[in-house]
N, C-alpha and C positions, 0 to 999 in steps of 0.2 A: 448572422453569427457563424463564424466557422466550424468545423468538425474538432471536436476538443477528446484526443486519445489519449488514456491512462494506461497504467500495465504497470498492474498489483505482483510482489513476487514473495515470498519466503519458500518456509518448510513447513510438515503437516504441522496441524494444533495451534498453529498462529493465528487463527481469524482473519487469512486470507479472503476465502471465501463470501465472508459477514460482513468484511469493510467492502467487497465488492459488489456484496447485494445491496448493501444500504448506501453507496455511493450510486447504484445502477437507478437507485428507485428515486433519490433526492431529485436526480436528472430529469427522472420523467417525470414527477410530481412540479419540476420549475417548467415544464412544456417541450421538454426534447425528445427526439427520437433516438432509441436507445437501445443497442445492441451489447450484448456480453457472454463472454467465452470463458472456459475455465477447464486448467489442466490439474488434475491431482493424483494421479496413479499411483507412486509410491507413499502420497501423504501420510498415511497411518502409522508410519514408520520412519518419519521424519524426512519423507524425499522433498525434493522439488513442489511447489506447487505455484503455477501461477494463475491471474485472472485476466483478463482484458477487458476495459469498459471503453463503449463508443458512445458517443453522443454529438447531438445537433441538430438539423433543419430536418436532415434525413440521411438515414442511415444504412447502406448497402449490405455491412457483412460486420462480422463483429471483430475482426481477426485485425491486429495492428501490425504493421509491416516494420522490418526493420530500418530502424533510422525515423520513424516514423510518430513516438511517441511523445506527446510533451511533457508527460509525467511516469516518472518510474518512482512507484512508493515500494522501499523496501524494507520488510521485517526484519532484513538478517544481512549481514555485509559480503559472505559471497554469492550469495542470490543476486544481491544487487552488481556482482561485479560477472557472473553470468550473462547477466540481462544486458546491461552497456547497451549490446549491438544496438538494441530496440530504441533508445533513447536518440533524438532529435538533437545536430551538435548544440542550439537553444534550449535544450527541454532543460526540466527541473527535474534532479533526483531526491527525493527527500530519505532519508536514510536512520533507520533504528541502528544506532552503535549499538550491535548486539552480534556475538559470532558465538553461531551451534557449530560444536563440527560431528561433519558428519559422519557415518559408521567405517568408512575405510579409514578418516584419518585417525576415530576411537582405537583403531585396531591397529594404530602406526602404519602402515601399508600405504598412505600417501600425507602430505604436509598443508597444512592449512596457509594458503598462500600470504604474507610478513610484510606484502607490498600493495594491499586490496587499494589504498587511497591513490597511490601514486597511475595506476592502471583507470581510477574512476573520475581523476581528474586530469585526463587526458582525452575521456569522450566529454564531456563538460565540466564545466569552470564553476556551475550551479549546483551544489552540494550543500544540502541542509543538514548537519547530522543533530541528531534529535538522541538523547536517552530514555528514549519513549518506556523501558522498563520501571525505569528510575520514578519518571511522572508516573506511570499508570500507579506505583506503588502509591504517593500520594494521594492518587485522585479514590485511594480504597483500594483496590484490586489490581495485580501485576497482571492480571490473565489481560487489561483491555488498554494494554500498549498501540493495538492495532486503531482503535478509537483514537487516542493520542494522534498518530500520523493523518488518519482521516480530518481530524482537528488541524493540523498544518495546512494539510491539501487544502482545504476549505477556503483557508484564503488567500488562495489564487483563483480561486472560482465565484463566481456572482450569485451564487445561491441563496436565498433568504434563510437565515439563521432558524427561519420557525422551519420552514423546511426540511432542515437537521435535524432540527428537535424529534418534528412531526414523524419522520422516518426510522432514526435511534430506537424511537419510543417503542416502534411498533417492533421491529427486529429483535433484536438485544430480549433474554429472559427477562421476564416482568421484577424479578428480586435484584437485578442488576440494573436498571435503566437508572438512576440516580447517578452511580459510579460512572458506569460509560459516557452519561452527559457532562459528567467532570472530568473526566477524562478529555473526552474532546476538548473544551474549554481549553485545560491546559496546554491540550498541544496547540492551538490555533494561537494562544501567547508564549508559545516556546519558542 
């Protein structure tokens, strides 16, 4: 089985981090070897945050090179159009239509770019956009959009469904694993 590279992106508070650990752990719980990275410096504050998960037979470094990814999951639409570089002209974006902006364009001081699509379907043609707010709203809770996109991802990955579950269950606060497990659902049929 080949080396199969993700590269998780949003802003702080998205559950960046939580669809990266519980995507890092389904990995190793189906028998991979499993490397993961993560950038969150300004997250508190709404910055940049991203994750990198590796997986497969074996796994050198955790770090995905550019051009390199086959999945870009994105919380937020200019995260996603930040990221590009990293995505494989093959790979698959899966994409939350959702735009924060951020505190310089709050402050008008710069513009929130009018042509995000036309820029992300130029490094690939594979564009899922998903209203992952919209579902997480039905599945209960707007907070587990991030579940929503990990529900897409899913199925492109061979993972056993219990797997999911088994992983979800144990992450996710114990008063939320109901919602998050419908959450994913929904995005895996979005």
């Amino acid at each position: 089985m080949p080396i199969t590279n993700v590269l998780l992106v949003g802003v702080g508070g998205q559950g960046i981090l939580l669809a990266s650990e519980i995507l890092a752990k389904v990995a190793f719980e189906e028998g991979h070897d499993v490397k993961k990275s993560e950038v969150h410096g300004m997250a508190q504050r709404g910055g940049s945050v991203s994750s990198e998960v590796r997986f497969g037979p074996k796994i050198y470094s955790p770090l995905i090179r550019k051009g390199g990814a086959d999945f870009l999951l994105a919380l937020e639409k200019l995260e996603a159009l930040r990221f590009t570089d990293y995505l494989k002209k093959e790979g698959v974006l899966i994409l939350n239509d959702l735009e924060i902006l951020p505190l310089m364009v709050s402050l008008g001081k710069e513009l929130y770019p009018k042509d995000i699509f036309v820029h992300l379907k130029k490094r690939t043609s594979r564009i899922i956009k998903i209203p992952a707010l919209k579902i997480a709203q039905t599945a209960g809770n707007s907070k587990a959009f991030n579940l929503v996109l990990l529900g897409k991802l899913s199925t492109f990955l061979s993972f056993k469904s219990s797997s999911w579950e088994k992983v979800i269950r144990q992450e996710v606060p114990h008063h939320t694993i109901e919602v998050n497990l419908k959450a994913f659902e929904l995005g895996k049929r979005s």
